[in-house]
PQR file of N, CA, C, O and H, with PARSE charges and radii, in Angstrom:
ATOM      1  N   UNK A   1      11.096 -14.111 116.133 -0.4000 1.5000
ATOM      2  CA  UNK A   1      11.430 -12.760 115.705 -0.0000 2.0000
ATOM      3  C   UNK A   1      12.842 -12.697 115.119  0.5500 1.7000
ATOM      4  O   UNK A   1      13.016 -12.002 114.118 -0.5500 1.4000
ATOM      5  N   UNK A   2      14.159 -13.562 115.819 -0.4000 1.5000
ATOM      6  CA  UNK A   2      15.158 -13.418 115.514 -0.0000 2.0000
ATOM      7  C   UNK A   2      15.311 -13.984 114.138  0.5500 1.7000
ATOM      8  O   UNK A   2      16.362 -13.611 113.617 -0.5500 1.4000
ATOM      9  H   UNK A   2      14.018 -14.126 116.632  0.4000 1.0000
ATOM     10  N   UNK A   3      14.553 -14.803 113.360 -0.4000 1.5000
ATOM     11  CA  UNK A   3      14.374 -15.184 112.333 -0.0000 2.0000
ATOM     12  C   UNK A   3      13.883 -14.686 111.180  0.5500 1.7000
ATOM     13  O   UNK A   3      14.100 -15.106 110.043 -0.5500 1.4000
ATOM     14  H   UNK A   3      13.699 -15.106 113.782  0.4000 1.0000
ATOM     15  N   UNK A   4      13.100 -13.624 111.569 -0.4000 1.5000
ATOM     16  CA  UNK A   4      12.693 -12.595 110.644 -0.0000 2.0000
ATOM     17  C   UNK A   4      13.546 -11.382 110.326  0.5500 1.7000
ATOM     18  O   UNK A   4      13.559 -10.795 109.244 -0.5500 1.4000
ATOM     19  H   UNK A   4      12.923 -13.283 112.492  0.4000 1.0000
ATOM     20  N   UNK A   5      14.298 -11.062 111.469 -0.4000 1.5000
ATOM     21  CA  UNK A   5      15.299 -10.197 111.179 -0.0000 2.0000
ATOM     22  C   UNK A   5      16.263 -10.656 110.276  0.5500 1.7000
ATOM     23  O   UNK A   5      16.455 -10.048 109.223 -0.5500 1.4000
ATOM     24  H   UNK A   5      14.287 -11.540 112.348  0.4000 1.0000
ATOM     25  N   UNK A   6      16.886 -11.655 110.569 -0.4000 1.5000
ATOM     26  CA  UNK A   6      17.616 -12.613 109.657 -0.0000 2.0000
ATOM     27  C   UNK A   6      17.622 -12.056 108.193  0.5500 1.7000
ATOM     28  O   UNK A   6      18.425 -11.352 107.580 -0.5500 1.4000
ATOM     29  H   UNK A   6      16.731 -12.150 111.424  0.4000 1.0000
ATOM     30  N   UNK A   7      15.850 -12.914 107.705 -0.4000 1.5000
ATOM     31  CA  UNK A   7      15.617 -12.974 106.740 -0.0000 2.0000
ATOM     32  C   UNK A   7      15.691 -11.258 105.863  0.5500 1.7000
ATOM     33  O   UNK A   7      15.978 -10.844 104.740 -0.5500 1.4000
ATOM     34  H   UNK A   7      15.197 -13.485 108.203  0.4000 1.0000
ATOM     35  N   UNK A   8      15.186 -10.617 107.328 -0.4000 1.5000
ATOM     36  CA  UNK A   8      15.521  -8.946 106.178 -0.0000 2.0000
ATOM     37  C   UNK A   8      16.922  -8.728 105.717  0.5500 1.7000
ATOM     38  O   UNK A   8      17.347  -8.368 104.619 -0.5500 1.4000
ATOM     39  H   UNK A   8      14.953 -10.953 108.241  0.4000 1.0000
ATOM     40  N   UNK A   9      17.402  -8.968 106.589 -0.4000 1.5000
ATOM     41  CA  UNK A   9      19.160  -8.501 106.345 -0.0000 2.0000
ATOM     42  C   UNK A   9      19.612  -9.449 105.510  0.5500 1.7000
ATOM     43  O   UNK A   9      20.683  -9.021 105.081 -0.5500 1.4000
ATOM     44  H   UNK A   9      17.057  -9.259 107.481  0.4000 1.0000
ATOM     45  N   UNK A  10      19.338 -10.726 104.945 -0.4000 1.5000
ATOM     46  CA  UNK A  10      19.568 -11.405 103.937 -0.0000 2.0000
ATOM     47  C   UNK A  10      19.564 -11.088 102.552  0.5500 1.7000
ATOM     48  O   UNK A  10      20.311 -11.345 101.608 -0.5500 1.4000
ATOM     49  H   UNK A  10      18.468 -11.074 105.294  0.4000 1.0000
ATOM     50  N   UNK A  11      17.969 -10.134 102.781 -0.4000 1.5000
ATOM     51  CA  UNK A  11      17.625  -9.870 101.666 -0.0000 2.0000
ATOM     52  C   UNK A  11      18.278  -8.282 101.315  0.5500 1.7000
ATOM     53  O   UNK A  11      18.601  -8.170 100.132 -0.5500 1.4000
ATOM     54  H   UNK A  11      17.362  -9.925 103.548  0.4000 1.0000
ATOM     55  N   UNK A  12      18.538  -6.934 102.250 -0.4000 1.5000
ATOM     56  CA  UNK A  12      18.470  -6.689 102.121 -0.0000 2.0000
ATOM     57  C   UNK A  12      20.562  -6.743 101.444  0.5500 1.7000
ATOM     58  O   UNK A  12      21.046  -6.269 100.417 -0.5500 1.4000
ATOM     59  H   UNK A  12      18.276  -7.025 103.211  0.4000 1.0000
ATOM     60  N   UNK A  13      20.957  -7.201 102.120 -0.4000 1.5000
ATOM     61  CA  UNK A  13      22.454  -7.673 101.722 -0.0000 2.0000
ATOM     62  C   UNK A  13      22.291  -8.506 100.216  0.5500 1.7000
ATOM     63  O   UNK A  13      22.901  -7.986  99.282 -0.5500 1.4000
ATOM     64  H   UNK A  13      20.564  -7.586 102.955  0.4000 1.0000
ATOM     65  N   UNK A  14      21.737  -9.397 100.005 -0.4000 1.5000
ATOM     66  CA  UNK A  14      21.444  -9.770  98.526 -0.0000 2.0000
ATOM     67  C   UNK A  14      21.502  -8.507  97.738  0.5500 1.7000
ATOM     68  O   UNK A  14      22.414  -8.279  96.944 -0.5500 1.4000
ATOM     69  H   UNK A  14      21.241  -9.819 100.763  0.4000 1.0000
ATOM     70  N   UNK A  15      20.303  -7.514  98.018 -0.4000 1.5000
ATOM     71  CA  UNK A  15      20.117  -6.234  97.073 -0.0000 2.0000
ATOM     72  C   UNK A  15      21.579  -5.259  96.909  0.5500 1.7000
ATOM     73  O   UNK A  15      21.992  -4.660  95.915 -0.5500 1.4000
ATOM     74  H   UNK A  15      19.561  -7.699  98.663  0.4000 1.0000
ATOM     75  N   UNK A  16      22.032  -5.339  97.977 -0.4000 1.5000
ATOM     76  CA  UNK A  16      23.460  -4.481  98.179 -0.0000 2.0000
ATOM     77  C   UNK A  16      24.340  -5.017  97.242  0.5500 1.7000
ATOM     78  O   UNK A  16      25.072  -4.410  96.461 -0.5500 1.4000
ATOM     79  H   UNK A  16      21.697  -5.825  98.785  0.4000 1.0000
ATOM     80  N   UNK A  17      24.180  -6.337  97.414 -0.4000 1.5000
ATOM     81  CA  UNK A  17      25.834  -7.011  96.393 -0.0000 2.0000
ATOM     82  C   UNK A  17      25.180  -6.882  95.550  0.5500 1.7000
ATOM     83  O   UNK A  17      25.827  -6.158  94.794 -0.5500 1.4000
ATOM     84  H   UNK A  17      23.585  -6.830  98.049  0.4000 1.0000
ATOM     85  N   UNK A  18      23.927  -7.170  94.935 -0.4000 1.5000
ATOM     86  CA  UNK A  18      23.767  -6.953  93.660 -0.0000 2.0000
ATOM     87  C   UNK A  18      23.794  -5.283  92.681  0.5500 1.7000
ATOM     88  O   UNK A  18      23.933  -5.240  91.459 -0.5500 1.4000
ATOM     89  H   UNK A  18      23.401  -7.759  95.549  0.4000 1.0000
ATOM     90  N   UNK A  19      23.703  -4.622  93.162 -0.4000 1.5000
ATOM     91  CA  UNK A  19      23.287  -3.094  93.061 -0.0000 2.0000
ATOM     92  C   UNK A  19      24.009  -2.071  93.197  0.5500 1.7000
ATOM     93  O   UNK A  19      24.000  -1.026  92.546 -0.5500 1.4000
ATOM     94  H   UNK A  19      23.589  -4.656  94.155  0.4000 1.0000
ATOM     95  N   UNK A  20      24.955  -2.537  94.487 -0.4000 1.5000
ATOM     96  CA  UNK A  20      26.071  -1.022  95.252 -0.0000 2.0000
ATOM     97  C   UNK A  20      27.367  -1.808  95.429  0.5500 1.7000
ATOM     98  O   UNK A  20      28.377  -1.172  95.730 -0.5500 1.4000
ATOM     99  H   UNK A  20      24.963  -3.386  95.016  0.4000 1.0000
ATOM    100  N   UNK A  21      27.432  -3.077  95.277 -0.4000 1.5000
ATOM    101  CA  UNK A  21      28.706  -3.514  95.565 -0.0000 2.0000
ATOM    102  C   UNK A  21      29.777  -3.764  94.641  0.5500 1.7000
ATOM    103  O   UNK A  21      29.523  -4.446  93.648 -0.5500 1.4000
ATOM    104  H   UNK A  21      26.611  -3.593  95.033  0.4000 1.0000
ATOM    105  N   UNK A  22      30.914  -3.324  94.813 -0.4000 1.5000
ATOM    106  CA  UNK A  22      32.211  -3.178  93.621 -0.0000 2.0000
ATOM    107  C   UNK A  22      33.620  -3.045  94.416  0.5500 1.7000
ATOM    108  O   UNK A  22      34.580  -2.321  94.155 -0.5500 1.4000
ATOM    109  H   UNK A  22      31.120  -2.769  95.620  0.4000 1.0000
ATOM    110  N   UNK A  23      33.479  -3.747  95.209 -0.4000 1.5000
ATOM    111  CA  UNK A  23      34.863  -3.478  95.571 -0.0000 2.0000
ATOM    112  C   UNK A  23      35.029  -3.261  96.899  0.5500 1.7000
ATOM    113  O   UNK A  23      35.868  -3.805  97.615 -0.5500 1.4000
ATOM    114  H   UNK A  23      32.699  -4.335  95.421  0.4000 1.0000
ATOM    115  N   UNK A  24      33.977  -2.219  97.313 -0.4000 1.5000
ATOM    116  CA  UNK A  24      33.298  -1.739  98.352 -0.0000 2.0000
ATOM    117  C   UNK A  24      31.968  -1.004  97.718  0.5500 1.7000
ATOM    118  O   UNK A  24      31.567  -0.825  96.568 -0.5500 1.4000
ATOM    119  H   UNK A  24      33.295  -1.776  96.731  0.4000 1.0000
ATOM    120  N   UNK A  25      31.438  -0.638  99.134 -0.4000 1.5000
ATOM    121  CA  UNK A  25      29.762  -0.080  98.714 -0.0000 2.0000
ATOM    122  C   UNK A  25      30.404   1.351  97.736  0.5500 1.7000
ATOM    123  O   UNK A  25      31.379   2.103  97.756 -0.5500 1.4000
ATOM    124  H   UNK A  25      31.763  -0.784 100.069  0.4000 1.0000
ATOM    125  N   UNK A  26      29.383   1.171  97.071 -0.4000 1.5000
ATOM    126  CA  UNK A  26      29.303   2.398  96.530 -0.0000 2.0000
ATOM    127  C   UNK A  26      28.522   3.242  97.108  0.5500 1.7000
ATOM    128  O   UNK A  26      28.620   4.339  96.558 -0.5500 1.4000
ATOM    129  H   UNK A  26      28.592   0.560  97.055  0.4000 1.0000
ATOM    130  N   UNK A  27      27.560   3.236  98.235 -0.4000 1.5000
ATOM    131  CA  UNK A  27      26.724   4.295  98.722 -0.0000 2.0000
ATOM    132  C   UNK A  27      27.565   4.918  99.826  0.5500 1.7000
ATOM    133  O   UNK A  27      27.426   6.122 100.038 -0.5500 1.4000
ATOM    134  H   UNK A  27      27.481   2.345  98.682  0.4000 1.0000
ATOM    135  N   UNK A  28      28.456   4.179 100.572 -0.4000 1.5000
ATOM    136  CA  UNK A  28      28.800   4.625 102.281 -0.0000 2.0000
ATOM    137  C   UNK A  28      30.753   5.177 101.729  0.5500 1.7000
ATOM    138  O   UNK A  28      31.356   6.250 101.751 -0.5500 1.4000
ATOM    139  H   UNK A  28      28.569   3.200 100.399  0.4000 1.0000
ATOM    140  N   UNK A  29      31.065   3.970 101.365 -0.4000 1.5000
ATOM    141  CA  UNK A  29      32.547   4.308 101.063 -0.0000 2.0000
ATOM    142  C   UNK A  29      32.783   3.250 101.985  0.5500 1.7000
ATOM    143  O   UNK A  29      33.836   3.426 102.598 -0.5500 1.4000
ATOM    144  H   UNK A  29      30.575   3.098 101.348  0.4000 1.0000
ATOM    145  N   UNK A  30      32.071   2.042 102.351 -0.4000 1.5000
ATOM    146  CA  UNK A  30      32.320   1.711 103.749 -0.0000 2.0000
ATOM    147  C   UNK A  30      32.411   2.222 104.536  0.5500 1.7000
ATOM    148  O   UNK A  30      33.370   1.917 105.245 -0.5500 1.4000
ATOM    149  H   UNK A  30      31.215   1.900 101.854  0.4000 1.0000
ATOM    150  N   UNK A  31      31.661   3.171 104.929 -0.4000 1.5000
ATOM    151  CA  UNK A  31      31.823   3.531 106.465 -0.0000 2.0000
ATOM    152  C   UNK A  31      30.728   3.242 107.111  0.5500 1.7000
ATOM    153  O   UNK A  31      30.816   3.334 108.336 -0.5500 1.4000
ATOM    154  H   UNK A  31      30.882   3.419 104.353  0.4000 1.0000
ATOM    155  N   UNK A  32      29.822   2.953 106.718 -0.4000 1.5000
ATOM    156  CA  UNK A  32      28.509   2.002 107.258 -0.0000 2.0000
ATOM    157  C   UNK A  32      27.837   3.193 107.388  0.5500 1.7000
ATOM    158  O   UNK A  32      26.946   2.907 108.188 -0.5500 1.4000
ATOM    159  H   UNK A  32      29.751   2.878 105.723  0.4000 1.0000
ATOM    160  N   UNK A  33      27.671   4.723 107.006 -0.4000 1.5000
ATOM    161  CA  UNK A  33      27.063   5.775 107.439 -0.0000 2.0000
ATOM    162  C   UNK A  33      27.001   6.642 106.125  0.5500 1.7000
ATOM    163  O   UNK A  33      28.086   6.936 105.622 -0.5500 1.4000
ATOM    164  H   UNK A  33      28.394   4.955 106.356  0.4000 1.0000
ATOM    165  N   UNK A  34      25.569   7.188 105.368 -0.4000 1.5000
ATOM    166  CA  UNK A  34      25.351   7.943 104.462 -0.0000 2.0000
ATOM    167  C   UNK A  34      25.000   9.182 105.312  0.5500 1.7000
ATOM    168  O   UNK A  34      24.471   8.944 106.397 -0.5500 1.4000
ATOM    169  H   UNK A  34      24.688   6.949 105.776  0.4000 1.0000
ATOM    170  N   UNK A  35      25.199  10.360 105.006 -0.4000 1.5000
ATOM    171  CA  UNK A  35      25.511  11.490 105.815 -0.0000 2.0000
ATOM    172  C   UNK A  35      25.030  12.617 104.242  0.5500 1.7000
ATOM    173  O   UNK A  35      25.746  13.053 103.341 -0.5500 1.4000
ATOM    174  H   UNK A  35      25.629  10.554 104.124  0.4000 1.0000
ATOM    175  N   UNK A  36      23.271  12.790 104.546 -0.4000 1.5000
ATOM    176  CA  UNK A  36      22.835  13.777 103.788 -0.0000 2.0000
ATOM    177  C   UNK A  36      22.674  15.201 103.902  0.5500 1.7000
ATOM    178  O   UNK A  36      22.062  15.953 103.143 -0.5500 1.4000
ATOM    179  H   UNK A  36      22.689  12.436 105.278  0.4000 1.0000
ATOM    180  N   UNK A  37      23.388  15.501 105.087 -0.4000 1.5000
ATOM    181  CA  UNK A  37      23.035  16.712 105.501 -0.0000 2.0000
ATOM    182  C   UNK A  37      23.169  17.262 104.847  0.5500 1.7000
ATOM    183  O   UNK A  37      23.888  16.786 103.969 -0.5500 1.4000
ATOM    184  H   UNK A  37      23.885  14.890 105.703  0.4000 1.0000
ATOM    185  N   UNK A  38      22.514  19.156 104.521 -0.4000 1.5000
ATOM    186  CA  UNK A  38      22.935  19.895 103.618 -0.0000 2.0000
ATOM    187  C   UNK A  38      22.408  19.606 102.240  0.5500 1.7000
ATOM    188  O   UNK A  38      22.679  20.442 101.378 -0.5500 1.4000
ATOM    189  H   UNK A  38      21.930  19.543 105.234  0.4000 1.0000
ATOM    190  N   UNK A  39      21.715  18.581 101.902 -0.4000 1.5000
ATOM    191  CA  UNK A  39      20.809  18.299 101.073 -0.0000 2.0000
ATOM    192  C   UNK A  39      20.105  18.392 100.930  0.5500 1.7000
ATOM    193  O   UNK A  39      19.389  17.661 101.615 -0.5500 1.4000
ATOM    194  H   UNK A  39      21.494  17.902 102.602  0.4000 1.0000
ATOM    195  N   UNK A  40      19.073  19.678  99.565 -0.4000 1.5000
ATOM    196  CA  UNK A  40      17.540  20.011  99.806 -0.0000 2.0000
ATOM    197  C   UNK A  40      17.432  19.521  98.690  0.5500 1.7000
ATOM    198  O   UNK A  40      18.237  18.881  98.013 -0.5500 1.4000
ATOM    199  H   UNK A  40      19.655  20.272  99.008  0.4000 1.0000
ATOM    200  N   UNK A  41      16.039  19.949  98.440 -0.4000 1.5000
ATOM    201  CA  UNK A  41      15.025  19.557  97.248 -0.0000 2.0000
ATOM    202  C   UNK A  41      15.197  20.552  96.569  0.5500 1.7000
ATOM    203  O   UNK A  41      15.788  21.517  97.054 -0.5500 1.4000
ATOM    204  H   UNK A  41      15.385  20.468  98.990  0.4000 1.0000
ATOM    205  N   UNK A  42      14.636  20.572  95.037 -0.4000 1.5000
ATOM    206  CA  UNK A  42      14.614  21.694  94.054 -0.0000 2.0000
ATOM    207  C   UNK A  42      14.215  22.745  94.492  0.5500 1.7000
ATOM    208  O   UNK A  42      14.775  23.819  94.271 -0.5500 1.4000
ATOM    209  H   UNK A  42      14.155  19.788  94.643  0.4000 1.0000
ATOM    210  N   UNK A  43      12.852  22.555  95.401 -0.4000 1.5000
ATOM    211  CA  UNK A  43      12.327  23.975  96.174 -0.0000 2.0000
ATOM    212  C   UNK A  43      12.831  24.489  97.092  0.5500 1.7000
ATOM    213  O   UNK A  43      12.212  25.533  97.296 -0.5500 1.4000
ATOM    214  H   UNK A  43      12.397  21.682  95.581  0.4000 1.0000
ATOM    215  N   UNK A  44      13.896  24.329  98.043 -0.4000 1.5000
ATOM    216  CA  UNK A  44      14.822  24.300  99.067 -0.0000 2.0000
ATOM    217  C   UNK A  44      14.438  23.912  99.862  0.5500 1.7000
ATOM    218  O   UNK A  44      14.673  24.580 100.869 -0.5500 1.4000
ATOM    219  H   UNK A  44      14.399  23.480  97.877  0.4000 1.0000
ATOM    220  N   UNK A  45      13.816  22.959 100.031 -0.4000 1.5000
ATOM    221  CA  UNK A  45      13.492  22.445 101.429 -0.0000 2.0000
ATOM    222  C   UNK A  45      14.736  21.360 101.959  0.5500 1.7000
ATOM    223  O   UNK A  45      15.390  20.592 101.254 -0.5500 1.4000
ATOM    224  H   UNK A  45      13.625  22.417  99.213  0.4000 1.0000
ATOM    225  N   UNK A  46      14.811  21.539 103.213 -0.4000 1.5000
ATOM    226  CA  UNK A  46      16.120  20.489 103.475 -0.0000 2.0000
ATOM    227  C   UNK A  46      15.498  19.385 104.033  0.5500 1.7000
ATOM    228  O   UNK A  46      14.611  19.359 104.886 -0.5500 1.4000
ATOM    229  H   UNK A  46      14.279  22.163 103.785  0.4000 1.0000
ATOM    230  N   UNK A  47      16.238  18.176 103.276 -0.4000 1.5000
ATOM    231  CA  UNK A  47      15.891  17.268 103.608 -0.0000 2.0000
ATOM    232  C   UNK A  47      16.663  15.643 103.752  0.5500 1.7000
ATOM    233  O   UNK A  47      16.375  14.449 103.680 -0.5500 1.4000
ATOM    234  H   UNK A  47      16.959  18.197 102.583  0.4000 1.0000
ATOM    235  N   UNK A  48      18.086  16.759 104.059 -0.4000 1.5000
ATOM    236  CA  UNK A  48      18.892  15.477 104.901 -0.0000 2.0000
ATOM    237  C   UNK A  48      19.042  15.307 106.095  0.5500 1.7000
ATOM    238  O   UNK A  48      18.525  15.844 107.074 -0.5500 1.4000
ATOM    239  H   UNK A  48      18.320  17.730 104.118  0.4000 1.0000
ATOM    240  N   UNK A  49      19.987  14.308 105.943 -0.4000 1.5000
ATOM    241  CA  UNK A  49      20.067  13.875 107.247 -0.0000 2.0000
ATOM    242  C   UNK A  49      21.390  12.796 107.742  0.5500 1.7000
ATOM    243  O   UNK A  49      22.204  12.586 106.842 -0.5500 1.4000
ATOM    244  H   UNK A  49      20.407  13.872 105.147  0.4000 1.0000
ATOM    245  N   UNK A  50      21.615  12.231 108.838 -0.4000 1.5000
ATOM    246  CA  UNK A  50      22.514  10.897 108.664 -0.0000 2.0000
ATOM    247  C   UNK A  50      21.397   9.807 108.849  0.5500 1.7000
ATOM    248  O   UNK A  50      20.234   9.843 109.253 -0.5500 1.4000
ATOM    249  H   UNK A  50      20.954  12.402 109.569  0.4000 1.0000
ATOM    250  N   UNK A  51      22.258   8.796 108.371 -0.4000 1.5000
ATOM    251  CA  UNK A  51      21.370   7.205 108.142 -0.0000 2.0000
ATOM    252  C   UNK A  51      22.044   6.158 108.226  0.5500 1.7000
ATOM    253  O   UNK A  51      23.071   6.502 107.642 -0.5500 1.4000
ATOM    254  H   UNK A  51      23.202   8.767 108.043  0.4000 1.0000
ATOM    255  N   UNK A  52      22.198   5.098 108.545 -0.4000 1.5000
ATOM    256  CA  UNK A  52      22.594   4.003 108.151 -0.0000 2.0000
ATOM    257  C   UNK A  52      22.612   3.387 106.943  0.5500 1.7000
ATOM    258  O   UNK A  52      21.514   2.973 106.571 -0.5500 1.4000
ATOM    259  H   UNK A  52      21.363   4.818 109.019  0.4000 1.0000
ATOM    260  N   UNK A  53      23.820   3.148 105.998 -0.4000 1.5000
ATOM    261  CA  UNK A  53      23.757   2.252 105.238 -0.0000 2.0000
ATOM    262  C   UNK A  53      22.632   0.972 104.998  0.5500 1.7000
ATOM    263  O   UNK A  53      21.958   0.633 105.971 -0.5500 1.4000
ATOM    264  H   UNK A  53      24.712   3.485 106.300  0.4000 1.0000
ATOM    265  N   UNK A  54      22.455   0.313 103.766 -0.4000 1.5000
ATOM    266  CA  UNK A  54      22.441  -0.784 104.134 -0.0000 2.0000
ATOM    267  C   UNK A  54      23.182  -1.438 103.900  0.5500 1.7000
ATOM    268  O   UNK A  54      22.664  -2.555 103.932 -0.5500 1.4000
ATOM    269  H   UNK A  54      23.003   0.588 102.976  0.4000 1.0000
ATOM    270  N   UNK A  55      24.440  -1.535 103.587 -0.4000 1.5000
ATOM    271  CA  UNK A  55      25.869  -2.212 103.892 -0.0000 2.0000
ATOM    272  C   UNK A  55      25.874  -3.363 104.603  0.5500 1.7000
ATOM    273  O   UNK A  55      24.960  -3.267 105.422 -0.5500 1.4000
ATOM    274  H   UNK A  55      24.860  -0.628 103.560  0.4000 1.0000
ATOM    275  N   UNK A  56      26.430  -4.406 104.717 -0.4000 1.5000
ATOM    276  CA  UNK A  56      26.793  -5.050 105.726 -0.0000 2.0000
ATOM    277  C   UNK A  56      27.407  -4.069 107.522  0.5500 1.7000
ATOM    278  O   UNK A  56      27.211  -4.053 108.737 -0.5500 1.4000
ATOM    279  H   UNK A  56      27.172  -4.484 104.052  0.4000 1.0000
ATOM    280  N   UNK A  57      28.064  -3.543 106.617 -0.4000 1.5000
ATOM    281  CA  UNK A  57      28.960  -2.845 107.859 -0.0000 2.0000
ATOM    282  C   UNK A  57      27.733  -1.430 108.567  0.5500 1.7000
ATOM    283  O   UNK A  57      27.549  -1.376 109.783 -0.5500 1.4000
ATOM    284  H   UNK A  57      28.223  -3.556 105.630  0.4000 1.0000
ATOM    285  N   UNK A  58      27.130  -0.565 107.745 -0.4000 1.5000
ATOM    286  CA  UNK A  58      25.652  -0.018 108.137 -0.0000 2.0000
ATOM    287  C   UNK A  58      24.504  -1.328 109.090  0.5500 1.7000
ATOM    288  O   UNK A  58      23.644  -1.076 109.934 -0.5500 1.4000
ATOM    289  H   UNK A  58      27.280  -0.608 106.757  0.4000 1.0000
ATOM    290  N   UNK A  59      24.893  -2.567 108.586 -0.4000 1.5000
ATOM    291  CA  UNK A  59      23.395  -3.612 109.565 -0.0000 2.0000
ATOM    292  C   UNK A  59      24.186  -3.528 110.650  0.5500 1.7000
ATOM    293  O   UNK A  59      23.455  -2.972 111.469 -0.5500 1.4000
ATOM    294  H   UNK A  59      25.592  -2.772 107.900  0.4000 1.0000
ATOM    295  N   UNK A  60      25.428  -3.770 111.276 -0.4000 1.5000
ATOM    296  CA  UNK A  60      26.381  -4.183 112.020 -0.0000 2.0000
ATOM    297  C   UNK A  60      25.994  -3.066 113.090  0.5500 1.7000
ATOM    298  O   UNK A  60      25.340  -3.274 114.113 -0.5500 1.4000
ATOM    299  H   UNK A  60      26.023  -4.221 110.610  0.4000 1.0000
ATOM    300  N   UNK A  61      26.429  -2.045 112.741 -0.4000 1.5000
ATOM    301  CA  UNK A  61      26.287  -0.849 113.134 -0.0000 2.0000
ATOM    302  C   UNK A  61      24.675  -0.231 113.993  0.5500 1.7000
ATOM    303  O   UNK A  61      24.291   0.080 115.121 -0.5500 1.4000
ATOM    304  H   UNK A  61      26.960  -1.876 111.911  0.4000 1.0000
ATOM    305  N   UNK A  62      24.211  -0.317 112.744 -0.4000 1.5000
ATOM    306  CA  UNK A  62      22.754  -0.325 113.359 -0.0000 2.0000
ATOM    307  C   UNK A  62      22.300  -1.186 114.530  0.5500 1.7000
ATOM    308  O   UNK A  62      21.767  -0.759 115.555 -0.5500 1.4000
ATOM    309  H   UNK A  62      24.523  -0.569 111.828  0.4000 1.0000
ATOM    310  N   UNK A  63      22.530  -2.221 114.295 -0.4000 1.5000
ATOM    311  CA  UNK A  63      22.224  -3.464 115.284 -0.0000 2.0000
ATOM    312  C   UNK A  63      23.568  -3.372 116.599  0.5500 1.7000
ATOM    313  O   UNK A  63      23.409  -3.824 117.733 -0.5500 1.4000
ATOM    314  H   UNK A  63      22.962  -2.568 113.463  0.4000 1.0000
ATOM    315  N   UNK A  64      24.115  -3.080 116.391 -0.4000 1.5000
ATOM    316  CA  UNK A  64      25.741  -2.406 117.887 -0.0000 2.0000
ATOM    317  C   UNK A  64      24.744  -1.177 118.241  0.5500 1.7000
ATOM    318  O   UNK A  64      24.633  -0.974 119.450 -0.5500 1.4000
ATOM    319  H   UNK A  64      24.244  -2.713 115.470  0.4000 1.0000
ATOM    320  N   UNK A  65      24.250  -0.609 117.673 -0.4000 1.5000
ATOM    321  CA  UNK A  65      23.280   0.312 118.737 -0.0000 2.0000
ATOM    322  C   UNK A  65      24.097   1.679 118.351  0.5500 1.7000
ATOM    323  O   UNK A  65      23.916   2.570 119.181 -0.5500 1.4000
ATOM    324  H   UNK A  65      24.340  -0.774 116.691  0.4000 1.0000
ATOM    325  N   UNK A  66      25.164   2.113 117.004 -0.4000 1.5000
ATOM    326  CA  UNK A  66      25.947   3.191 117.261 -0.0000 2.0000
ATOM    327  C   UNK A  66      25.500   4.212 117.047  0.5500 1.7000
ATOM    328  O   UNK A  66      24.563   4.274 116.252 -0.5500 1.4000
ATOM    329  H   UNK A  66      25.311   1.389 116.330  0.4000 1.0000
ATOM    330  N   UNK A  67      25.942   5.265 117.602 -0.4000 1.5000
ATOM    331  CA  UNK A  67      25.290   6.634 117.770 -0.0000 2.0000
ATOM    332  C   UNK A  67      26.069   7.375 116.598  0.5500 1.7000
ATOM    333  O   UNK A  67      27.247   7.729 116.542 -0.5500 1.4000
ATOM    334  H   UNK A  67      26.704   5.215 118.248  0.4000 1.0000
ATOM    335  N   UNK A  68      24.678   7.538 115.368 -0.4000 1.5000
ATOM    336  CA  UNK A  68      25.198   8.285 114.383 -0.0000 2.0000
ATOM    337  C   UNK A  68      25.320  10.006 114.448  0.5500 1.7000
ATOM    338  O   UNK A  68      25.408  10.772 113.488 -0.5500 1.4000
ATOM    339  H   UNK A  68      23.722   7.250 115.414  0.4000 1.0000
ATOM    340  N   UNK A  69      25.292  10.369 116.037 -0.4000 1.5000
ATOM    341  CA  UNK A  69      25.587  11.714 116.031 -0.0000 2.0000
ATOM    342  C   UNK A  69      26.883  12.031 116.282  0.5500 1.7000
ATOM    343  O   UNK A  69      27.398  13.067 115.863 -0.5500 1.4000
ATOM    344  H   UNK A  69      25.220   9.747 116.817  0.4000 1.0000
ATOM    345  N   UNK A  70      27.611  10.980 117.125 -0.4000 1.5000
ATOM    346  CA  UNK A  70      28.940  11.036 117.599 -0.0000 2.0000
ATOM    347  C   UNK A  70      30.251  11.421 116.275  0.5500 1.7000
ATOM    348  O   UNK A  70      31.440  11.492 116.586 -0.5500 1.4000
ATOM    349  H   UNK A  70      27.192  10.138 117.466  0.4000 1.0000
TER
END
């Protein structure tokens, strides 16, 4: 199992540097946390929320177990 996880976060870090990375992420700001709240759809429906990056520093995070309500 620990090998398959691996392989996601490999890949999914490949997609990051290729796509969002410049310096730092362009999705989080580095903070390992995208924070949609307050975000609806054209029809108003709301439909944010907080999330984890997929950042390096978002897998880190996720996997430390951190509490994105705090």
């Amino acid at each position: 199992m620990k090998k398959r996880i691996r392989e996601i976060h490999y890949i999914v870090t490949q997609y990051w540097l290729e796509y969002y990375a410049d310096g730092a992420c362009t999705l989080c700001g580095n903070s390992g946390i995208i924070d949609t709240r307050g975000t609806k759809t054209l029809v108003g429906w709301d439909v944010g929320r907080v999330n984890y990056c997929i950042c390096p520093n978002g897998q880190i995070m996720r996997k430390a177990g951190f509490d994105l309500n705090a």
